[in-house]
N, C-alpha and C positions, 0 to 999 in steps of 0.2 A: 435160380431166382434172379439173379445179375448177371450181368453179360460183360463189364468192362472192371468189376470186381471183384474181389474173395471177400466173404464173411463169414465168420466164426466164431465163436464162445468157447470159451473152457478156464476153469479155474480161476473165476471170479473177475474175470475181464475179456474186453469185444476186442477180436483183430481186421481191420479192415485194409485190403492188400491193394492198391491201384497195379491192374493186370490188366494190363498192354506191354509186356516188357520187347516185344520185338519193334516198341514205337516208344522206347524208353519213357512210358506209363503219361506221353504228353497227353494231355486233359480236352477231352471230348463235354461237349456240353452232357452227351449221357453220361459218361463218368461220374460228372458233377450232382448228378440227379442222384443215380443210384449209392453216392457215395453221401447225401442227404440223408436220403431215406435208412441207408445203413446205419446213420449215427443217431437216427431220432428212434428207430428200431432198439440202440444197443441200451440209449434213454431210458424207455418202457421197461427194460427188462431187468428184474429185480435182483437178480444174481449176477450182474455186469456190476461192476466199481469202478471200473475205467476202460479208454479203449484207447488202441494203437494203431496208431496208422501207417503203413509203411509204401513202400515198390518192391516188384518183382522186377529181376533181373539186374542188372546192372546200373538201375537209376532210384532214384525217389519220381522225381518229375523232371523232365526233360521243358515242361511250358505248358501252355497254351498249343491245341492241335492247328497249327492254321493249313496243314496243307490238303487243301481240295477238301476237305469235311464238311458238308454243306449245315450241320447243327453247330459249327462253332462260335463259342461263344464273344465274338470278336468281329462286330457286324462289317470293321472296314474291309474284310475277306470277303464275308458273305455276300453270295449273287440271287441263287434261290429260297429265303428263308421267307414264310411267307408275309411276315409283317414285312422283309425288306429291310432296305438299310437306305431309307433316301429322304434324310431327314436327321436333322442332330436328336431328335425327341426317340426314333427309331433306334439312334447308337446307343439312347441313355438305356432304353428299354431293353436294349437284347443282353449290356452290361451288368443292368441293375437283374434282371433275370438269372443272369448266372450267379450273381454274387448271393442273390437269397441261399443259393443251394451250399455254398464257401462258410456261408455265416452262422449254419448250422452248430458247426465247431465250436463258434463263441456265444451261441445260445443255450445250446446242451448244459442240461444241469450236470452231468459227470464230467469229471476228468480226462483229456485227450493228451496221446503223449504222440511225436510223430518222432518217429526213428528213421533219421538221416542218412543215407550212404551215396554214393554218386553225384553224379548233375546232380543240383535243386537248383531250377532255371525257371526265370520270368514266375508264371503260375504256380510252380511249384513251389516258389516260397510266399507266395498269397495263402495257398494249405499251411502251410508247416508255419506260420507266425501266426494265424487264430489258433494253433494249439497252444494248449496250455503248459506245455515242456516240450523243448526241441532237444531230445539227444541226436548227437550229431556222427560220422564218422569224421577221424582227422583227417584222411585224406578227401574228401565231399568237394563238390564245386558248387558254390553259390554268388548267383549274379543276376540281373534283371537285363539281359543287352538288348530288348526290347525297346527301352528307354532312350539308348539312340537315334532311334526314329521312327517310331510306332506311336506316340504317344508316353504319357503318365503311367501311372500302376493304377488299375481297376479295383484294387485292398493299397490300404496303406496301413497296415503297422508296424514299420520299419522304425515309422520316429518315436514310438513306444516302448520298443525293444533295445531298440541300437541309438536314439537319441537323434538332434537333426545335424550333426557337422558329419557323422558317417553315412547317415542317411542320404546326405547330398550326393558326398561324396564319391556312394556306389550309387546313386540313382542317373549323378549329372555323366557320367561314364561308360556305365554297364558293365563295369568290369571288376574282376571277380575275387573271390576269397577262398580261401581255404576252410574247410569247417576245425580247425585248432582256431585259426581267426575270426570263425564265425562265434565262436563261443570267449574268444576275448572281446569281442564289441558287444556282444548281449543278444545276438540273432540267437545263437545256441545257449540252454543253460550250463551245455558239458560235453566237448568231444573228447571220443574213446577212439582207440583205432579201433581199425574196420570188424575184426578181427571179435572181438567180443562186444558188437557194439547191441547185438541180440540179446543175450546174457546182461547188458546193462539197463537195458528198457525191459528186461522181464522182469530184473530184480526188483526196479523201481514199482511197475504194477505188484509185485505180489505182494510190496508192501501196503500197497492202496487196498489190496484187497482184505486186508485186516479190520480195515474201516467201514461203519457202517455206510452204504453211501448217501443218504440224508446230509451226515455229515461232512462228506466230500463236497456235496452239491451246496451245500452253504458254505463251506469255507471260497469251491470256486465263486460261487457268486460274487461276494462279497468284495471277490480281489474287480470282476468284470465289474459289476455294479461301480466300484471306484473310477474304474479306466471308461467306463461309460459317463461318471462325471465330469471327468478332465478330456470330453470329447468324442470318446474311438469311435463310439456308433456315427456321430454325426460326420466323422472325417472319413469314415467308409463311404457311405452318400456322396460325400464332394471330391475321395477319390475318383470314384466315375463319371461324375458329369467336369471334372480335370482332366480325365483320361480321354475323355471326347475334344475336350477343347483341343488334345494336342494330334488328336485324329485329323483336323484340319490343317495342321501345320505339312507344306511343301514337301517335306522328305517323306510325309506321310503319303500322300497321292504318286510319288516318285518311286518309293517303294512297291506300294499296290503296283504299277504300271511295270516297274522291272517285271517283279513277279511272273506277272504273267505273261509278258516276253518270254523271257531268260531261264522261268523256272523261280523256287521260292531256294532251291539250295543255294544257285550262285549270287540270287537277289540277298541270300544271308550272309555268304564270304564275301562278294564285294562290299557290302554293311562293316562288319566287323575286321576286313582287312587291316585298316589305318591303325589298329588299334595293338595288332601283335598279339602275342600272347592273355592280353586284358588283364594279368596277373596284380593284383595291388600287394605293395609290400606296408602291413599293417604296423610292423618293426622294426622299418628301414627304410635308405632312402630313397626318394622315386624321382630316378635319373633316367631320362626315357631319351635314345635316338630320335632320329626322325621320323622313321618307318614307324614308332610309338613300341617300338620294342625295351623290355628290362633292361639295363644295362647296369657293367660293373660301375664301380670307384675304379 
């Protein structure tokens, strides 16, 4: 039935697996579609109480697919899509398109929980922050280093979750966290090591699954319905037509032009060179060389 997918049912909750793991589950506009469909699918179904979303192989999400994917959803890549990308109302269009399929998550009247391990890079934590619990693993990388010169973030609920001084913090950088870190700032609600981090998002659905889901669906409401007062719906909307504005910005067109010289791999290490390791210490203190590498005391 899905092609960049798993879906499943058993025992009173939806598993929905992003499977591309040989592309560490980076997100194709069909992913996006079929992983809509999955969650408005797990909706309907009167014996789901929650669903889980996870990655196969070694990642959650690795991003956004930008390399040579002519559907993705990232129009300043795209060359053949047939709206095009030759026009800022065209970037709004192909951004706001994907994100219908993203926002699925914070429309669903059931419970979403995403289960964290590896990368969760750029797009992959646009998913995992419309869920409604992010269990994390502690060793997990999350970071947006898109944000260095790609433009804004296409989802913004970073400042909802994590607040706006860390919010800046990892957005004006791109550099990254550990998921123990991630769940001291509020991206996560709880890392586990890696290790039982299965067994911890199962325990949590099976407790959901004691619940009528009516009941789940109005308790979620109530919290989104909130978070839609103090804004979220309308800062989704102006994340994208933000994330376009900064599609115009110089490193944006400099990037695109590397690219396609050089390739999108060295066009990304020479990006993220300066920057070293990208490691933030949430705990400590951040004494950086020149190179932009950690350094002791």
């Amino acid at each position: 039935m899905f092609d960049e997918i798993i879906y499943e049912t058993a025992n009173g909750r939806a598993r929905i697996t992003l499977n591309r793991p040989e592309k560490l589950n980076a997100l194709t506009l069909r992913m996006q579609a079929e992983m809509a469909e999955a969650f408005w699918q797990a909706d309907n179904d009167r014996d789901v109480h929650c669903v889980i979303i996870r990655g196969a192989g070694r990642a959650f999400s690795a991003g956004y697919d930008l390399a040579g994917n002519s559907d993705v959803p990232v129009s300043r890549v795209e060359t053949d899509n047939p709206r095009g990308s030759r026009s800022v109302d065209d970037d709004i269009w192909q951004l706001e398109r994907a994100q219908r399929y993203r926002m699925a998550i914070f429309d669903m009247h059931k419970p979403v929980i995403a289960e964290v391990h590896g990368p969760c890079i750029a797009g992959g934590t646009d998913i995992a922050l419309l869920c409604d619990m992010v269990i994390i693993a502690d060793d997990a990388t999350v970071s947006f280093p898109a944000g260095r010169n790609l433009g804004a973030l296409p989802n913004q609920m970073w400042l909802y979750n994590v607040g706006p001084q860390w919010t800046k913090r990892l957005m004006l950088t791109g550099d990254s966290i550990t998921g123990t870190e991630a769940a001291q700032l509020g991206f996560a609600m709880k890392a586990v090591p890696a290790g039982i981090l299965e067994a911890e998002v199962e325990g949590l659905a099976a407790r959901m699954a004691h619940i009528d889901p009516d009941i789940l669906a109005a308790n979620k409401r109530a919290v989104n319905l909130g978070m839609e007062l103090m804004g979220a719906r309308t800062m989704q909307r102006l994340a994208v037509e933000n994330d376009v504005r900064g599609h115009q910005a110089a490193s944006a067109h400099a990037f695109v032009k590397r690219a396609s010289e050089a390739g999108l791999k060295t066009a990304l290490s020479e990006r993220d060179a300066p920057f070293g390791d990208g490691r933030v210490r949430v705990n400590g203190p951040e004494i950086r060389d020149g190179d932009g590498r950690l350094t002791e005391d």
